[in-house]
C-alpha positions in Angstrom: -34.3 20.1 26.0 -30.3 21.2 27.2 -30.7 17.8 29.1 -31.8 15.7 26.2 -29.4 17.1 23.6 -26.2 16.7 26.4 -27.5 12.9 27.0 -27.4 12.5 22.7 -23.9 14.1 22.7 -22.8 11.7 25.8 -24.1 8.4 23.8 -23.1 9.8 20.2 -19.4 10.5 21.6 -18.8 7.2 23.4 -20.1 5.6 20.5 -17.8 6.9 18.3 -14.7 6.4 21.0 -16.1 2.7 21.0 -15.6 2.6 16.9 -12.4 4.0 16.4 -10.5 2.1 19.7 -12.0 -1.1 18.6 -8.7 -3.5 18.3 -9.5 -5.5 15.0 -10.1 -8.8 15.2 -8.7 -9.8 11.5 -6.6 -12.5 12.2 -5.0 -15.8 11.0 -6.8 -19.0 12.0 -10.0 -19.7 13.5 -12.7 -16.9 14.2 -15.7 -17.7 16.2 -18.8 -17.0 15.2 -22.2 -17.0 15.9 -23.9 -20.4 15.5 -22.3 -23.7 15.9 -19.1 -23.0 13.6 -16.1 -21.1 13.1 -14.5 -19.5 10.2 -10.6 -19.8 9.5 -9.5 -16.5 7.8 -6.2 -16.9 6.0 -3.1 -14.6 5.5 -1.8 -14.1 1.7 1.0 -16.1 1.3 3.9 -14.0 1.3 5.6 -14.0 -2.2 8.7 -15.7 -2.8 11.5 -14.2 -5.1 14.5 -15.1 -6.9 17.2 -12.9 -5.2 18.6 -10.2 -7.3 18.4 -7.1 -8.7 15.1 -6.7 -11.7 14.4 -3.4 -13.8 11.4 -3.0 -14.2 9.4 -1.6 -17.7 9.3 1.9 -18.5 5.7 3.0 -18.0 4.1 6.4 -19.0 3.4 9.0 -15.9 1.5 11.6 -18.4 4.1 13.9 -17.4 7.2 11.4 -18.0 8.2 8.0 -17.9 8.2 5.7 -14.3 11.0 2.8 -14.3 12.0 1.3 -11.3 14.6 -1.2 -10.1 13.7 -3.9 -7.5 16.1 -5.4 -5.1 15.4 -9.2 -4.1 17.2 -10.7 -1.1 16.6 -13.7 0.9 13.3 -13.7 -1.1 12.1 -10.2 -0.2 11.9 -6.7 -1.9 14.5 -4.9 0.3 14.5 -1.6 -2.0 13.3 -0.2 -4.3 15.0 2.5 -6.7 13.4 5.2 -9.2 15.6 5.1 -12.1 13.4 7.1 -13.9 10.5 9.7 -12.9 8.7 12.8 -13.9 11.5 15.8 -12.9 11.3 17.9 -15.7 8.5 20.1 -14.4 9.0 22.2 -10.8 5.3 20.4 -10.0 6.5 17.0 -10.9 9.4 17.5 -9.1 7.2 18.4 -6.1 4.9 16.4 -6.4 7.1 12.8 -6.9 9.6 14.4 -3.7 6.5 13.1 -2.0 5.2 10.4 -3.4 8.4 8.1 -4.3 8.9 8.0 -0.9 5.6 6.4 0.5 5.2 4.3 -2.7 8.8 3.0 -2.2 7.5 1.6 1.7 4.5 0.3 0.3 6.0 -1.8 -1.9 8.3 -2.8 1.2 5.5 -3.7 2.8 3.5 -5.3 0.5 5.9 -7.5 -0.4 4.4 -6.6 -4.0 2.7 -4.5 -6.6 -0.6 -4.2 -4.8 0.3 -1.0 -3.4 -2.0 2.0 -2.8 -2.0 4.9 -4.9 -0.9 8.0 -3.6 -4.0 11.3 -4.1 -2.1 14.3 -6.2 0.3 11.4 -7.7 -2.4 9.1 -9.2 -0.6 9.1 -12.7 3.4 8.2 -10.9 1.6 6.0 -8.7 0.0 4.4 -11.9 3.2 4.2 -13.7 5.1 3.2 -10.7 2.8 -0.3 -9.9 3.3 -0.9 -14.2 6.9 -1.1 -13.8 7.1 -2.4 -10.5 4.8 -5.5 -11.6 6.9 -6.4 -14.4 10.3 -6.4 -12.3 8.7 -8.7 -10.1 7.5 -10.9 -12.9 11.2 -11.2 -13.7 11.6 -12.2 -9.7 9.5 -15.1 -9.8 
């Protein structure tokens, strides 16, 4: 029985260790599969902005208001600012020291609104997409 239930651990371990060291395979261009054809997968197209600086709406946080101001150049989002967030609250203010920052580099990232939302901040995370979407309107 010891043996059985070591030999299930053994397999049930490297199994695991085979999931989570997996490289993914999500790529652009071609992708065999199985059969006589392949797939091309494509990349979003990366968006394009006007250069400049774009304010963005003031959207409700429950708590407070979310505005943001976006900063365009050579096409990009290169920053970000909170001009306005919940702060007058010692949990807000806690709670957004946290969040602005990650939601700030998503939006880096992203190269858009399509950010994710940050658990604990759902409502500033909310707010913050609002406003960031229509400053990037103003970008197109």
């Amino acid at each position: 029985m010891k043996k059985l239930f070591l030999s299930l651990t053994v397999i049930f371990s490297f199994a695991l260790y085979s999931v989570f060291t997996r490289k993914s395979s999500i790529a652009s261009g071609p992708v065999p599969v199985s059969g006589s054809g392949t797939i091309t997968m494509m990349q979003s197209p990366m968006m394009n902005y006007k250069n400049g600086q774009y304010t963005g709406d003031v959207a409700d946080a429950f708590y407070g208001n979310v505005q943001v101001q976006v900063t365009v150049l050579g096409g990009k989002i290169s920053d970000v600012a909170f001009l306005q967030y919940p702060s007058d609250r010692s949990r807000s203010m806690a709670i957004n020291s946290r969040a602005m920052p990650y939601l700030k580099q998503e939006a880096i990232q992203a190269q858009g609104a399509n950010v994710d939302m940050i658990t604990g901040a759902t409502a500033t995370s909310q707010a913050f997409i609002s406003s960031l979407a229509s400053a990037l309107n103003q970008a197109k």
